[in-house]
Wavefront OBJ file of the C-alpha trace (Angstrom):
o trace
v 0.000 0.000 0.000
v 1.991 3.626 -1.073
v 1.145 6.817 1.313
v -1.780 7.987 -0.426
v -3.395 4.980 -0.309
v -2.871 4.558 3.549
v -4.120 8.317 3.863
v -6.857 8.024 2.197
v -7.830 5.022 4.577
v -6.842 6.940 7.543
v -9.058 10.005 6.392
v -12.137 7.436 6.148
v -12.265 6.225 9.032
v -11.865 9.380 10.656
v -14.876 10.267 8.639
v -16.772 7.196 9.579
v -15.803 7.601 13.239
v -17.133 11.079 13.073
v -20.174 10.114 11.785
v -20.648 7.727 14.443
v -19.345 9.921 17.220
v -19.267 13.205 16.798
v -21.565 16.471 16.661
v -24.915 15.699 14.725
v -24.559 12.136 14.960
v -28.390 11.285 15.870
v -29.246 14.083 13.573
v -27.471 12.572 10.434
v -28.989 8.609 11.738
v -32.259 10.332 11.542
v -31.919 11.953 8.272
v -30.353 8.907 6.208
v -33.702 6.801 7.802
v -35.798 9.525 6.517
v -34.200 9.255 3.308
v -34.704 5.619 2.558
v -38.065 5.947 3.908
v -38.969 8.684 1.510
v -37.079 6.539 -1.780
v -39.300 3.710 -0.970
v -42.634 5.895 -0.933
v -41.201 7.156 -4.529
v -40.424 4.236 -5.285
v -43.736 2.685 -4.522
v -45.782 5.620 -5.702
v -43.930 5.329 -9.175
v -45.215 1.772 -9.537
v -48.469 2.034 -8.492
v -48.676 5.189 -11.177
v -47.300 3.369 -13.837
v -49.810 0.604 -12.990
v -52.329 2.840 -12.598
v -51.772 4.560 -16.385
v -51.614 1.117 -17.433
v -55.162 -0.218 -16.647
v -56.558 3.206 -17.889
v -54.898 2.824 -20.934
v -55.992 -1.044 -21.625
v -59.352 -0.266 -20.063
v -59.956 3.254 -22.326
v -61.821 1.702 -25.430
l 1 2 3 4 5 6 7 8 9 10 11 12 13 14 15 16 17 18 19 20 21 22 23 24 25 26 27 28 29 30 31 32 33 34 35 36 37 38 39 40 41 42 43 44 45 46 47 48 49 50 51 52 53 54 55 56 57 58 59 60 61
């Protein structure tokens, strides 16, 4: 492994143990939940659009 690899490895987990540890912590846990929780309501409200266009359009004549 040369320097910058090792650096780069020591910057990340710096970064990860600040994300565990340090100020905002909770906050950011909170946020990334809220995140996936919103994607998978998009996510779910895309389909059931796309279905929904779908039986109009077959069902339309």
């Amino acid at each position: 492994m040369d320097i910058k690899e090792e650096f780069e490895a020591r910057v990340k987990r710096l970064e990860s143990f600040i994300e565990d540890k340090g100020l905002g912590s909770k906050q950011l846990k909170k946020a990334k939940k809220l995140q996936r929780s919103l994607n998978g309501i998009i996510f779910l409200g895309s389909i059931l659009t796309v279905a929904g266009i779908t039986i109009w359009a077959l069902n339309r004549d």
